[in-house]
C-alpha positions as CSV (number, residue, x, y, z in Angstrom):
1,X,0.0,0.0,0.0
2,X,1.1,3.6,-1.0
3,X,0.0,7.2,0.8
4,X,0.0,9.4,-2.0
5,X,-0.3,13.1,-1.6
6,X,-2.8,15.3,-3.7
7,X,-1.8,19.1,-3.1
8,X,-4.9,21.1,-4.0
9,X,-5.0,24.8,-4.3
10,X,-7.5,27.4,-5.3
11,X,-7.5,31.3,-6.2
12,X,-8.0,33.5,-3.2
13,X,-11.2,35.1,-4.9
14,X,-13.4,32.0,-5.1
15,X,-15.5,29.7,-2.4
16,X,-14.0,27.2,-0.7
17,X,-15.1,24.2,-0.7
18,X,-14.8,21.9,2.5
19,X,-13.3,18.2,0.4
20,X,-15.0,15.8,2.9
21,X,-12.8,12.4,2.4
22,X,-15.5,10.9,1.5
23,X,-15.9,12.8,-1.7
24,X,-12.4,11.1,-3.2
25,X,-13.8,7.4,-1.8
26,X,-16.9,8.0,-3.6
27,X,-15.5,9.1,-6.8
28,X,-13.0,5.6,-6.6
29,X,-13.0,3.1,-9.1
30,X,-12.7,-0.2,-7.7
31,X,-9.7,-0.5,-9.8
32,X,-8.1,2.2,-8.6
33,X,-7.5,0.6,-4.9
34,X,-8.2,3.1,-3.2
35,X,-8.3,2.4,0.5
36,X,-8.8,5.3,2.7
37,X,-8.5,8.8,2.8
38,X,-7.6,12.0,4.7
39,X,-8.0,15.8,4.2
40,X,-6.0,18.6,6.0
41,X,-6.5,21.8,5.4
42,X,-3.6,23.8,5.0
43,X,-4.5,27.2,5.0
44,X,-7.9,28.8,3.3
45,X,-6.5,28.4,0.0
46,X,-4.3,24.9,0.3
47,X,-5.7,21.3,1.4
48,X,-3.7,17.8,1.3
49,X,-5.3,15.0,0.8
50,X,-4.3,11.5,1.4
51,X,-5.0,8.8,-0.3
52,X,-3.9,5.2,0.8
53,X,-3.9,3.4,-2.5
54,X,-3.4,-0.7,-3.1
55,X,-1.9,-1.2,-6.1
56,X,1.4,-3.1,-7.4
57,X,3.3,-0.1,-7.9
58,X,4.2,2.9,-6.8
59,X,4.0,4.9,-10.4
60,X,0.6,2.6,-10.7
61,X,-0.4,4.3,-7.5
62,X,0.3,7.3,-8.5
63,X,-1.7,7.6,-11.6
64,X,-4.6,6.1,-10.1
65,X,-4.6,8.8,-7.3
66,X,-4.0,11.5,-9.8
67,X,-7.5,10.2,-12.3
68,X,-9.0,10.2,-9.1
69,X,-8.0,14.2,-8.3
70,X,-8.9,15.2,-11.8
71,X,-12.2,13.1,-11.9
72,X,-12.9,15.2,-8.4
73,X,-11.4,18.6,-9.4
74,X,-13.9,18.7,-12.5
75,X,-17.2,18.4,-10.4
76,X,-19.0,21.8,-10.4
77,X,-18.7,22.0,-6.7
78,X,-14.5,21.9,-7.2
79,X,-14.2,23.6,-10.3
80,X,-11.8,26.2,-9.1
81,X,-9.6,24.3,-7.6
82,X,-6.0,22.7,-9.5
83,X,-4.5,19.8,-8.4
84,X,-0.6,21.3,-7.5
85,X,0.7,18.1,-6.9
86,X,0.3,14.3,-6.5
87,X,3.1,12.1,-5.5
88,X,4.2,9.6,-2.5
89,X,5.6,11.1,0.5
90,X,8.8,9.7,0.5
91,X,10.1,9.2,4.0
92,X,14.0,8.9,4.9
93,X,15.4,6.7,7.5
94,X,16.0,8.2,10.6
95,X,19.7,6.9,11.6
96,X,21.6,7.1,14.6
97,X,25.1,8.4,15.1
């Protein structure tokens, strides 16, 4: 399983809109493996959303969570918003000296 990041931003003159995590799930093809999702809200403008994804791949992971974003992003409701970003967080091993 993958957490890939969707960055989402929108201009500062236009409505938010809140981007329950339910919203992505719903939107899901089963194909897509899509497991479980987060929102955090940056800042008024900015949200992250995470999206656990179960595929073989990471790159396959990816693309799936990005089709997802754009199949979101082009509802009426999210219409102002562009997808910035959508990648795995990559995390670095913490070592001792």
């Amino acid at each position: 399983m993958y957490l890939v990041h969707a960055r989402l931003r929108r201009p500062a003159d236009s409505e938010p809109f809140p981007w329950p995590a339910r919203a992505f799930l719903a939107a899901a093809a089963p194909e897509e493996g899509m497991e479980h999702a987060t929102v955090h809200h940056l800042s008024d403008r900015e949200a992250v959303v995470g999206l656990f994804v179960r595929l073989g791949t990471l790159a396959a992971s990816e693309r799936a969570a990005a089709a997802l974003c754009a199949r979101v992003l082009s509802t009426r409701q999210a219409a102002d918003y562009a997808l910035v970003s959508c990648e795995a967080v990559l995390v670095w091993p913490f070592v001792e000296p």
